[in-house]
GUTI-566819 format. One record per residue: residue number from 0; residue in one letter; z negated, y negated, x negated of N, C-alpha, C in turn. Coordinates in pm, whole numbers, padded with zeros to 5 digits. Example, Ala and Ser with C-alpha at 12.3 -4.5 7.8 and 13.67 -1.06 7.14 Angstrom:
REM GUTI-566819
(0,"A",(-00780,00569,-01319),(-00780,00450,-01230),(-00780,00330,-01320))
(1,"S",(-00708,00225,-01285),(-00714,00106,-01367),(-00787,-00003,-01290))
REM end
This chain:
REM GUTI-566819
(0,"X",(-00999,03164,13803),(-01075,03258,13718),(-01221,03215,13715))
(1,"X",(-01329,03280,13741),(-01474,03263,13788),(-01555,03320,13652))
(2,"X",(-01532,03187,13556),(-01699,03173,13445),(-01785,03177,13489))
(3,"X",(-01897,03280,13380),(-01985,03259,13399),(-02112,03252,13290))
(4,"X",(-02232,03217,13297),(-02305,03183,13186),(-02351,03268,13055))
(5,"X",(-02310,03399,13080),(-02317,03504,13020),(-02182,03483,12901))
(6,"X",(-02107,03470,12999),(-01973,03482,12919),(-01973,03341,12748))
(7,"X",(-02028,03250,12821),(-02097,03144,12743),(-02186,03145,12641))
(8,"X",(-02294,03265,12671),(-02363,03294,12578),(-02318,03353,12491))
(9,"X",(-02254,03437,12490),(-02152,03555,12424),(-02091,03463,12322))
(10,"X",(-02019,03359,12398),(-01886,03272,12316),(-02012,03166,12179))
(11,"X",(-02127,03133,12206),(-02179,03031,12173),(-02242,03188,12038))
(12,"X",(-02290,03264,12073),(-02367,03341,11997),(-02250,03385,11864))
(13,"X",(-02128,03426,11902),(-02058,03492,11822),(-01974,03393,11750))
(14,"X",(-01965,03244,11734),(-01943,03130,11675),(-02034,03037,11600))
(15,"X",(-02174,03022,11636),(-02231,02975,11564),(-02239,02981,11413))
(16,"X",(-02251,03121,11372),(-02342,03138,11251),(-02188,03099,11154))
(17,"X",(-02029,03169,11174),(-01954,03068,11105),(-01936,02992,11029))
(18,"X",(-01889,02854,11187),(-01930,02738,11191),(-01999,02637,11114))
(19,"X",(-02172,02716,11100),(-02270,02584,11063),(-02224,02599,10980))
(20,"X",(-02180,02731,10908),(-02156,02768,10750),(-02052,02660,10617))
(21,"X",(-01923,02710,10734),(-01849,02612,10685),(-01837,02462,10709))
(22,"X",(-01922,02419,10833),(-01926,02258,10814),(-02026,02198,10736))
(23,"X",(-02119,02258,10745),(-02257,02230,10668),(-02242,02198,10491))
(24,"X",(-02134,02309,10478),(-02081,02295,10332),(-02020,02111,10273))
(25,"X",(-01937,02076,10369),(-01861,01965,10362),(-01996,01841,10385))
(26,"X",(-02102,01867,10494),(-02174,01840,10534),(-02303,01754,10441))
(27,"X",(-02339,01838,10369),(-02394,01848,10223),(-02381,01770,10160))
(28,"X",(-02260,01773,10118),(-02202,01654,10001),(-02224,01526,10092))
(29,"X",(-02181,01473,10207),(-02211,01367,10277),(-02336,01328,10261))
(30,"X",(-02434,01436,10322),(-02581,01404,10322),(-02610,01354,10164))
(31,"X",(-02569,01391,10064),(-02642,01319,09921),(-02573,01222,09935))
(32,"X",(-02459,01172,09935),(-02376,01022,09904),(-02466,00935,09964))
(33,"X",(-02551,00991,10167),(-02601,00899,10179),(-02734,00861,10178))
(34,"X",(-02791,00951,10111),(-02975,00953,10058),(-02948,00815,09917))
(35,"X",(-02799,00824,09864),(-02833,00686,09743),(-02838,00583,09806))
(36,"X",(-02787,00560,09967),(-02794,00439,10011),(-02890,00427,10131))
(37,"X",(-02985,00356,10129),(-03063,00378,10283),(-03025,00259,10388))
(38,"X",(-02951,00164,10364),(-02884,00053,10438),(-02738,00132,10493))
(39,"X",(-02731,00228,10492),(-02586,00353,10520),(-02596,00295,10700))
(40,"X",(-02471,00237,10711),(-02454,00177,10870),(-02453,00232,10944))
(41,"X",(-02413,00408,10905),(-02384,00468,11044),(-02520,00541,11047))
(42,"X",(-02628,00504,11032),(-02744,00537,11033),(-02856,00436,11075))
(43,"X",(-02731,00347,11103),(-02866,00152,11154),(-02835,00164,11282))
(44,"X",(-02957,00085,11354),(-02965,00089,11512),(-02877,00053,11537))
(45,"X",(-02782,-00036,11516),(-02654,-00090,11574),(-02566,00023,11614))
(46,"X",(-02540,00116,11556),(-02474,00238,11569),(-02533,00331,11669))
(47,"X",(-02678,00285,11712),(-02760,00424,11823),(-02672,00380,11975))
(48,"X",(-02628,00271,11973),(-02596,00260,12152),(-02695,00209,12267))
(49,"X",(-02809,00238,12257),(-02925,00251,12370),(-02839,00193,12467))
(50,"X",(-02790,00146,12498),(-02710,00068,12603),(-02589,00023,12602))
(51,"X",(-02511,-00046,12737),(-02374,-00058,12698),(-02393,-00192,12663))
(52,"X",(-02487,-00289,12660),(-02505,-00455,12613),(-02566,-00439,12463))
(53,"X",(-02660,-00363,12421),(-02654,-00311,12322),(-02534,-00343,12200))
(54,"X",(-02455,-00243,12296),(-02303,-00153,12175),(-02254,-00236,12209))
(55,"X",(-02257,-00358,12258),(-02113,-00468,12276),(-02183,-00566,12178))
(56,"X",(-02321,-00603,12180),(-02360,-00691,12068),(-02342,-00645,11928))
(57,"X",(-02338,-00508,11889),(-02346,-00436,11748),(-02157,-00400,11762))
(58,"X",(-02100,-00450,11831),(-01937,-00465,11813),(-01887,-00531,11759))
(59,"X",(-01934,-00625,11846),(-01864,-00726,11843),(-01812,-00820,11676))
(60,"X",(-01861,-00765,11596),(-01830,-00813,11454),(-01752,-00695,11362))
(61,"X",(-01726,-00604,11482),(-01633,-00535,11378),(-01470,-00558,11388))
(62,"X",(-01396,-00504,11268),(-01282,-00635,11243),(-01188,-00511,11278))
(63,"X",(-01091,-00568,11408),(-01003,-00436,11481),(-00894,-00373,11337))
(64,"X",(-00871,-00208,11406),(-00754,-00147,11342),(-00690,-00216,11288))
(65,"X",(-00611,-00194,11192),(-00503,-00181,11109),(-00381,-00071,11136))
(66,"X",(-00325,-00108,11091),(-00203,-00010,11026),(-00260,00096,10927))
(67,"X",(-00274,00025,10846),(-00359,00105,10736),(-00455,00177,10738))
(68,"X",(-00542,00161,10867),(-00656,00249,10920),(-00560,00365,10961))
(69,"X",(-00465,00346,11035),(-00386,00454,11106),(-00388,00561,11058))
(70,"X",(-00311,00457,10924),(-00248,00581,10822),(-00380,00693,10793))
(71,"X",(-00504,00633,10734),(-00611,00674,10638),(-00620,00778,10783))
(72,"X",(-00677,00715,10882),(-00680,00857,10981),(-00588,00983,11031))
(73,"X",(-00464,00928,11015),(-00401,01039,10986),(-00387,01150,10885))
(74,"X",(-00389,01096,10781),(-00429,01129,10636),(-00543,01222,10660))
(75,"X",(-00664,01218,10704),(-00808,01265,10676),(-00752,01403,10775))
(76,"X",(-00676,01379,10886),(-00698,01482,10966),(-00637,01627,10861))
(77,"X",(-00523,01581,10787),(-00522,01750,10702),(-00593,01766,10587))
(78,"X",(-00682,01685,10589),(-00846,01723,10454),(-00975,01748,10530))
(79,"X",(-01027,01836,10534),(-01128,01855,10636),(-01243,01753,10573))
(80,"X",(-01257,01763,10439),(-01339,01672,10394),(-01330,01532,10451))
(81,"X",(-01224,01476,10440),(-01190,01356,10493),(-01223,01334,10665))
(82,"X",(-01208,01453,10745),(-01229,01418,10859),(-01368,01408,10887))
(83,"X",(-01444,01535,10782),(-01567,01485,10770),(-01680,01400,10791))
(84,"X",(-01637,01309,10690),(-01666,01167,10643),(-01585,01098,10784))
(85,"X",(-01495,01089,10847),(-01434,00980,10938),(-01575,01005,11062))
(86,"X",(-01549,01147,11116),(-01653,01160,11191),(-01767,01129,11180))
(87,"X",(-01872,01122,11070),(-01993,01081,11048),(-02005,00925,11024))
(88,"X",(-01856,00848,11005),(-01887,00722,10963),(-01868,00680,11124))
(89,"X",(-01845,00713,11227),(-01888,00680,11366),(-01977,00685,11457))
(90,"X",(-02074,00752,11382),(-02219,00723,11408),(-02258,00819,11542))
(91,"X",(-02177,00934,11511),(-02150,01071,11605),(-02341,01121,11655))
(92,"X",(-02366,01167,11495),(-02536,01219,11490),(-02638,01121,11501))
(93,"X",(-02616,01029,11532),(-02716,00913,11508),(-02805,00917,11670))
(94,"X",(-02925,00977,11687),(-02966,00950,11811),(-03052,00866,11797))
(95,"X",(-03168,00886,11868),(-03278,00780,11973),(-03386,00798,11902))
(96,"X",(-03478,00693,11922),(-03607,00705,11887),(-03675,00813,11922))
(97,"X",(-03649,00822,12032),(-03737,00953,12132),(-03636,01067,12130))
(98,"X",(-03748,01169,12064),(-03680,01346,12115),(-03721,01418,12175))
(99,"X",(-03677,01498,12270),(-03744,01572,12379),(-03744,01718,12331))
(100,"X",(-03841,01835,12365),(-03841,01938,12343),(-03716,02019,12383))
(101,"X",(-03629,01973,12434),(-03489,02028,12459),(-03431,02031,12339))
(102,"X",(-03406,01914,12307),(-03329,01903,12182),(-03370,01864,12003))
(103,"X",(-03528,01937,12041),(-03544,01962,11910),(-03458,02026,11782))
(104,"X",(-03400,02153,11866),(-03381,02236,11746),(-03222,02185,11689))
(105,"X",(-03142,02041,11753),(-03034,01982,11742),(-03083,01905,11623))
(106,"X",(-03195,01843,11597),(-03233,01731,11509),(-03282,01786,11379))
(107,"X",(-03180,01693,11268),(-03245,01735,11093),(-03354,01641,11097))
(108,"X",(-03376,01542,11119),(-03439,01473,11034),(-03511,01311,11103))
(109,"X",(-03536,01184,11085),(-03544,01072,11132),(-03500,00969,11011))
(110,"X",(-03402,00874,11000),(-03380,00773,10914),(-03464,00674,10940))
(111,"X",(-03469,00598,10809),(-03570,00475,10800),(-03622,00404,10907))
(112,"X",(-03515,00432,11010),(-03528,00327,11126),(-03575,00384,11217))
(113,"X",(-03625,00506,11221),(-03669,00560,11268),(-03612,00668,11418))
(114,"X",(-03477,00637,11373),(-03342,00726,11483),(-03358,00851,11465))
(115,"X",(-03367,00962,11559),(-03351,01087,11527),(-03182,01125,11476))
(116,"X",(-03147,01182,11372),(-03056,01236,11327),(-02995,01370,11382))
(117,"X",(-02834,01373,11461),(-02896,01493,11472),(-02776,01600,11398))
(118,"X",(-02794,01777,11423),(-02728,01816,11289),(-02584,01805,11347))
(119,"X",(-02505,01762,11287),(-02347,01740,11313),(-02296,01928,11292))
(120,"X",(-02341,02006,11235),(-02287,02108,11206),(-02288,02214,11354))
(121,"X",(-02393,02165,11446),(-02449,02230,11565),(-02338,02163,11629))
(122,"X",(-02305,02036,11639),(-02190,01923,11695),(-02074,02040,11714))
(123,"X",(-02005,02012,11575),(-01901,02103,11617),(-01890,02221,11574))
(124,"X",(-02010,02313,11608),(-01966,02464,11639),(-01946,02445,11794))
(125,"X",(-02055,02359,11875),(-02066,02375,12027),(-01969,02289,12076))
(126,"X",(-01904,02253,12014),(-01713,02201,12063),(-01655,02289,12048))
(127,"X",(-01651,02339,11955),(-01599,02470,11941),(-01578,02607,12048))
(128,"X",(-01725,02613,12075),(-01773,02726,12150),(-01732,02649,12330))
(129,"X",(-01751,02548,12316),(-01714,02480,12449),(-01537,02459,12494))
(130,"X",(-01462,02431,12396),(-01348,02449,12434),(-01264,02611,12445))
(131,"X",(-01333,02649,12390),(-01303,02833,12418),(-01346,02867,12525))
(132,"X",(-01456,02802,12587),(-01458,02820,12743),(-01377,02794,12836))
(133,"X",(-01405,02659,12815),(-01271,02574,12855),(-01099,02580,12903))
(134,"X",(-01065,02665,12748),(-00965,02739,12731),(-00927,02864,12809))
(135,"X",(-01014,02927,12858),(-01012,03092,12957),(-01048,03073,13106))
(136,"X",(-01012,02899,13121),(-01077,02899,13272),(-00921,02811,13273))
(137,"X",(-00852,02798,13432),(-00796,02711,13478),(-00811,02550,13446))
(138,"X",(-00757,02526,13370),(-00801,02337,13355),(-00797,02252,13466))
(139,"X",(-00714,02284,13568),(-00747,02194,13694),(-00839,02188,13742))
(140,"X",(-00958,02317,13713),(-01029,02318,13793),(-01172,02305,13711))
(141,"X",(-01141,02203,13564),(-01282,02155,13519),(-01277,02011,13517))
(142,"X",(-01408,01976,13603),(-01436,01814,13639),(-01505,01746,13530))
(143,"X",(-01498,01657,13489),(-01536,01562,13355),(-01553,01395,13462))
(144,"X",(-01714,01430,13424),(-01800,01319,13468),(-01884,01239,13352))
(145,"X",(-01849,01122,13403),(-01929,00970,13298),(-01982,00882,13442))
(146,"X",(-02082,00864,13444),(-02153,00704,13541),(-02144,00565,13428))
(147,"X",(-02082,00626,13322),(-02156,00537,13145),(-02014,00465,13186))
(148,"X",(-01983,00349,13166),(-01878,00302,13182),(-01765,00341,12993))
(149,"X",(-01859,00348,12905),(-01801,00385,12798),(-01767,00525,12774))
(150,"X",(-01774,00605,12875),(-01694,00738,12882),(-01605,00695,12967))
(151,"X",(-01547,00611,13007),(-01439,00602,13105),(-01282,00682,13038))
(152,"X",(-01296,00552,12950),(-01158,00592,12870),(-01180,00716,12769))
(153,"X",(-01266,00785,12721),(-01251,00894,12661),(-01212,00982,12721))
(154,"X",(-01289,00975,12859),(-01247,01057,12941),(-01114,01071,13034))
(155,"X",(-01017,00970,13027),(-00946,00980,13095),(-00816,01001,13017))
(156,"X",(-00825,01002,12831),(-00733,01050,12775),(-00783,01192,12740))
(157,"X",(-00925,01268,12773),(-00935,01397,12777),(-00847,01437,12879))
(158,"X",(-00863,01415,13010),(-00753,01487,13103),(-00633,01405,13093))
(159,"X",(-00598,01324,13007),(-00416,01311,13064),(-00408,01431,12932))
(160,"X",(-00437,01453,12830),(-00408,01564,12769),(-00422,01716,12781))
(161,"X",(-00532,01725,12841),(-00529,01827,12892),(-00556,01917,12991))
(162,"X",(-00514,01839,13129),(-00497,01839,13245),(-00586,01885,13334))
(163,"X",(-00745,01822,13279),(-00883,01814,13345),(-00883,01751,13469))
(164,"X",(-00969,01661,13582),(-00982,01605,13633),(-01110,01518,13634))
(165,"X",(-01086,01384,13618),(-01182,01309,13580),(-01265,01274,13683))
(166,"X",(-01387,01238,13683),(-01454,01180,13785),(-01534,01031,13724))
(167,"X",(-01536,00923,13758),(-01528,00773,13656),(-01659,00734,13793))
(168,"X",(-01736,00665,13713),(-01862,00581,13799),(-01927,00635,13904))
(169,"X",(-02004,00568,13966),(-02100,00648,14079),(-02059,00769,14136))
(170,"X",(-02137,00898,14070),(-02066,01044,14169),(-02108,01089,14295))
(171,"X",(-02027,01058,14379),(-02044,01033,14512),(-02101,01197,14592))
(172,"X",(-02266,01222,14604),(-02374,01272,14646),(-02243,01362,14758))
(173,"X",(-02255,01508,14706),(-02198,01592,14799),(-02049,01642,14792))
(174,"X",(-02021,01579,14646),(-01846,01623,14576),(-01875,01772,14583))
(175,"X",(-01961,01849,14512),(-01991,01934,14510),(-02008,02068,14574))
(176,"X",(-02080,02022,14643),(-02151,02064,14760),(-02140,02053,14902))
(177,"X",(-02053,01947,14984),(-02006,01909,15090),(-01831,01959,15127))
(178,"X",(-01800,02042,15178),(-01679,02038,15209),(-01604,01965,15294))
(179,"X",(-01703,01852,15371),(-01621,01835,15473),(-01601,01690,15357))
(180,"X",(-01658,01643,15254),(-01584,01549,15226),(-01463,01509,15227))
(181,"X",(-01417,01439,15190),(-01229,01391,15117),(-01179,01415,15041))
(182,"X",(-01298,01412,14900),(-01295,01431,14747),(-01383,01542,14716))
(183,"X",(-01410,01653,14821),(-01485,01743,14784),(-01398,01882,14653))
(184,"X",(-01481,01884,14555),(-01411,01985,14449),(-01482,02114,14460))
(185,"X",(-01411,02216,14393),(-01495,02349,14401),(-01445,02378,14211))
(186,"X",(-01525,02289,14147),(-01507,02312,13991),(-01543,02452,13907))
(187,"X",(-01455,02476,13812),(-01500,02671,13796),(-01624,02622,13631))
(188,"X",(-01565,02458,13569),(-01673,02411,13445),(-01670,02269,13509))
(189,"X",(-01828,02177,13497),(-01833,02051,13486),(-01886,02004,13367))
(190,"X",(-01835,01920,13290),(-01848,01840,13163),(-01879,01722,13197))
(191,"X",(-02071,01726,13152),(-02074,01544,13170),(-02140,01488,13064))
(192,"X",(-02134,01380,13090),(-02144,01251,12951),(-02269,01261,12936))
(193,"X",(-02336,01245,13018),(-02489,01220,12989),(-02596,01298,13073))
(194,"X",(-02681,01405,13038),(-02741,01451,13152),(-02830,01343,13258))
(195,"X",(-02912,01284,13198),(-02925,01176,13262),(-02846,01086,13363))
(196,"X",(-02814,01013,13299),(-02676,00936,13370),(-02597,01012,13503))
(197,"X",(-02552,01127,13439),(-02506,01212,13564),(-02547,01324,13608))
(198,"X",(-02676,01259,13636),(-02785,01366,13700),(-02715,01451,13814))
(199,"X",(-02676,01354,13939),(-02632,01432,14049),(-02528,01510,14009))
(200,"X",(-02437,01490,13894),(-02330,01602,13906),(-02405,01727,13850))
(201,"X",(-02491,01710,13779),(-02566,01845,13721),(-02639,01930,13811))
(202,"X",(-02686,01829,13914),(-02769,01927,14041),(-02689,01998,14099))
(203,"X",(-02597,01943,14121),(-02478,02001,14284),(-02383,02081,14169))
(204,"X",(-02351,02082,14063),(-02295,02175,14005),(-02382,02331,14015))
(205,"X",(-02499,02257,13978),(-02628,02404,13937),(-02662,02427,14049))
(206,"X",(-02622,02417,14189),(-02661,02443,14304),(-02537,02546,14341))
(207,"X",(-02418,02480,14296),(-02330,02539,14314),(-02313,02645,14221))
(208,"X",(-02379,02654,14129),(-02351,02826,14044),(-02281,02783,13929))
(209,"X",(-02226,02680,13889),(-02105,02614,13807),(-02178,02586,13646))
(210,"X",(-02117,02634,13550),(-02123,02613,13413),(-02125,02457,13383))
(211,"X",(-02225,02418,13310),(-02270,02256,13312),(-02252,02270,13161))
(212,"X",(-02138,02200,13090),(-02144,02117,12956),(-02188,01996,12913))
(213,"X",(-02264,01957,12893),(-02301,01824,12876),(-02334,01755,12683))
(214,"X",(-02301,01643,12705),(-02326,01589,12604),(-02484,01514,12584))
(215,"X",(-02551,01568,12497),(-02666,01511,12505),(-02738,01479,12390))
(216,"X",(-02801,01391,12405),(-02875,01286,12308),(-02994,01352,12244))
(217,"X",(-03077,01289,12183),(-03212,01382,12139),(-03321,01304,12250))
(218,"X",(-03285,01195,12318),(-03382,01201,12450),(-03347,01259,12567))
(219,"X",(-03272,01408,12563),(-03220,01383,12661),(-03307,01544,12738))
(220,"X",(-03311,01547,12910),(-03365,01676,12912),(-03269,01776,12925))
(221,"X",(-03212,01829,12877),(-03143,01983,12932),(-03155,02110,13012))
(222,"X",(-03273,02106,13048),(-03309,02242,13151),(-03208,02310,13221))
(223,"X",(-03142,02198,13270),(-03047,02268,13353),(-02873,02294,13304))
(224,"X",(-02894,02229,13205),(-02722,02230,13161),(-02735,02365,13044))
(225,"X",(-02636,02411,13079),(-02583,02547,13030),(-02513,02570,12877))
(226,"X",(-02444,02468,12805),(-02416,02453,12686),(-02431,02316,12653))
(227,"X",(-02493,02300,12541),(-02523,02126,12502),(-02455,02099,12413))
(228,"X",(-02418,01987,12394),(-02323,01930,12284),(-02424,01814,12244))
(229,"X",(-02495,01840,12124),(-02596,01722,12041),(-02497,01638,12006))
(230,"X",(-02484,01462,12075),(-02427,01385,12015),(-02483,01262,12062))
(231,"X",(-02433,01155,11987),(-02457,01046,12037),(-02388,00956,12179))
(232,"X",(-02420,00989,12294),(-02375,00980,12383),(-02383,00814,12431))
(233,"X",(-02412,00766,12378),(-02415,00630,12414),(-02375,00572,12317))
(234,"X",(-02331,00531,12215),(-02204,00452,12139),(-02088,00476,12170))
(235,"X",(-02035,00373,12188),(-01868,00346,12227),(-01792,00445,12118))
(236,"X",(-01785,00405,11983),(-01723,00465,11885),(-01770,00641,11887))
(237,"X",(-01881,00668,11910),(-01939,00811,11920),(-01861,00873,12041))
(238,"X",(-01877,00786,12146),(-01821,00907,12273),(-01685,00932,12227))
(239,"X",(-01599,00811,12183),(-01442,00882,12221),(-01449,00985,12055))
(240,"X",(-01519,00969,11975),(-01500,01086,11885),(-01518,01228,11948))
(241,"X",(-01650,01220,11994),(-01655,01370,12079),(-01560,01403,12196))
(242,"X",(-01528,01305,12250),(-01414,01357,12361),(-01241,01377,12256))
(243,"X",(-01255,01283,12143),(-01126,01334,12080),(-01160,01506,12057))
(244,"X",(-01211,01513,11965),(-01277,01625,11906),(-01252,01799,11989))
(245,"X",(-01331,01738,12133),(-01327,01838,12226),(-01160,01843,12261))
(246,"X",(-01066,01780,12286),(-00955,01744,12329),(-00885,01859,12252))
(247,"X",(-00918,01781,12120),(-00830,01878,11972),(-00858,01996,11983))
(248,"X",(-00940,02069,12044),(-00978,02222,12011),(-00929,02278,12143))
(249,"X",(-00931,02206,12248),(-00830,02287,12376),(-00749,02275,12364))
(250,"X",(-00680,02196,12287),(-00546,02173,12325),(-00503,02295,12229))
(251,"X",(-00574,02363,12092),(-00549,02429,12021),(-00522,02584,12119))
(252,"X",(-00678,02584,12174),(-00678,02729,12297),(-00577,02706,12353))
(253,"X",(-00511,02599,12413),(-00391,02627,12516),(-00283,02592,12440))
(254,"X",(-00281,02631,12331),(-00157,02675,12223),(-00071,02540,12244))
(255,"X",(-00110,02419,12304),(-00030,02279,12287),(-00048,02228,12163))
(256,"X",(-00077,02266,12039),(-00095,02207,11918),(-00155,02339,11827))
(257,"X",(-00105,02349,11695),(-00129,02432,11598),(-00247,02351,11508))
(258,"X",(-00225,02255,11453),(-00306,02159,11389),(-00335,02048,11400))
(259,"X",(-00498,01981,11336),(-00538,01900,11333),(-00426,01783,11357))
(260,"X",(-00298,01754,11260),(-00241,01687,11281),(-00153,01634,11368))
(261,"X",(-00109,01761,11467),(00010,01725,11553),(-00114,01644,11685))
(262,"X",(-00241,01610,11690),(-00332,01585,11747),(-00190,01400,11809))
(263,"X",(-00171,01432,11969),(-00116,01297,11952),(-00164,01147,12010))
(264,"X",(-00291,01146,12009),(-00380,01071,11989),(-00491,01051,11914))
(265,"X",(-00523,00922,11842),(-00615,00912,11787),(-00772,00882,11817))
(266,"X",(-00847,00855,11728),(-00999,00810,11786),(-00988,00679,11820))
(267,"X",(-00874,00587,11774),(-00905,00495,11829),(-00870,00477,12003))
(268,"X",(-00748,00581,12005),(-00698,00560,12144),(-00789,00616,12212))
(269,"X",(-00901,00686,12174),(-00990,00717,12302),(-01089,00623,12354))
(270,"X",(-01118,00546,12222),(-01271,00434,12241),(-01221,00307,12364))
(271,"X",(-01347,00324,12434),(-01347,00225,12522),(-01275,00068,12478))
(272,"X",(-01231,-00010,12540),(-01211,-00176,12484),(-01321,-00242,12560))
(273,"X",(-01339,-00355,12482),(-01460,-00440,12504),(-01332,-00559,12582))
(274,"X",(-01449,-00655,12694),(-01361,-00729,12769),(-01278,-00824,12674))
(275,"X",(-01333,-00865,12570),(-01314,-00950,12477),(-01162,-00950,12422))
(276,"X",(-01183,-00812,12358),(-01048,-00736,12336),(-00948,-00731,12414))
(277,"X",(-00974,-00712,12522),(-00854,-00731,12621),(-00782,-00847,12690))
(278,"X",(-00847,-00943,12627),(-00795,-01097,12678),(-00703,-01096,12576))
REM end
């Protein structure tokens, strides 16, 4: 089935206004809880990512899952309020020093530290509007690209769930665009982590005519990608939220799940492990 960017606009235009409505509401109340505190963590550089040495130094002192975390996350998923708050305490909106005229109109605000903030309510309408795309196209035939080594694993429990095809580290110049390759694809959506980062899949997609989702930062440029998803694309804890997130709402379009809850993975099972962890 052959998307196209029109069809996108349509889906993004007739979901927005919604959306901000009702998240913004829940939204609200968050934003005052955290104007009483300005030391609010998921708002300190440790939480921005800039890098993957970065997010392993601002990790490394956090004290692993519980049981009891389990539960509380299971719990939050049938209170929207609660999921709310889970999502924002992962440091989802938290971008970069630097914002580019792309993604101005994504950003509320700058915290003390001078991070661009950006609006979580834009977050997930355009998950929203992105998995309804998603949803009306063949899933085999949308490619999900990371060069970020911390989209690895988000990404690779996005397609064991919902039967994407992943593409993991250096994207080998001509997947796209070359038929006589080995690994050459003819993708109908490509979803990537970082416009930056996976520059070449964005060219040879947009060369190829192909609907570009991307996740992007407030430094990030967009010109060429076709629906943006404002997030924090470089924290460990941030990516696998947005790849849970996105997961939960196709899996809804392809009628494999009714609710938030029957979701059968969590945020933690998406987040990358640090080497540390795995010894």
């Amino acid at each position: 089935m052959n998307m196209n960017t029109d069809e996108l606009d349509s889906l993004n235009n007739s979901n927005n206004e919604h959306l901000d409505k009702t998240v913004n509401d829940a939204t609200s109340k968050t934003e005052e809880d955290s104007n009483h505190d300005n030391s609010n963590p998921e708002e300190s550089p440790e939480n921005y990512g800039d890098s993957d040495q970065t997010e392993q130094k601002s990790i490394g002192d956090e004290e692993p899952s519980s049981s009891s975390d389990m539960v509380e996350q299971s719990e939050s998923l049938e209170d929207p309020n609660n999921l709310e708050k889970m999502i924002l305490s992962t440091g989802i909106r938290v971008g970069t020093p630097i914002k580019t005229k792309f993604m101005t109109s994504f950003i509320t605000r700058a915290n003390p530290e001078g991070l661009y903030i950006l609006d979580i309510s834009k977050t997930l309408a355009r998950i929203d509007v992105a998995a309804k795309f998603i949803g009306r196209t063949n899933i085999a035939n949308v490619a999900v690209t990371s060069a970020r080594e911390y989209g690895k694993t988000p990404i690779e429990k996005f397609c064991e769930l919902t039967g994407a095809r992943g593409i993991f580290g250096r994207f080998m110049p001509g997947t796209f665009t070359n038929p006589s390759l080995p690994k050459y694809l003819e993708p109908e959506i490509v979803i990537v982590t970082d416009p930056q980062a996976d520059e070449q899949a964005v060219l040879e997609a947009t060369r190829a005519g192909v609907p570009v989702i991307a996740l992007s930062n407030s430094d990030n440029i967009t010109s060429k990608v076709d629906l943006v998803i404002p997030s924090n694309n470089r924290g460990r804890k941030a990516l696998a939220t947005v790849y849970w997130l996105l997961t939960k709402e196709v899996l809804k379009k392809q009628g494999k799940i009714k609710s938030d809850s029957e979701m059968p993975l969590t945020i933690d099972d998406f987040e990358a492990k640090l080497v540390e962890e795995l010894i």
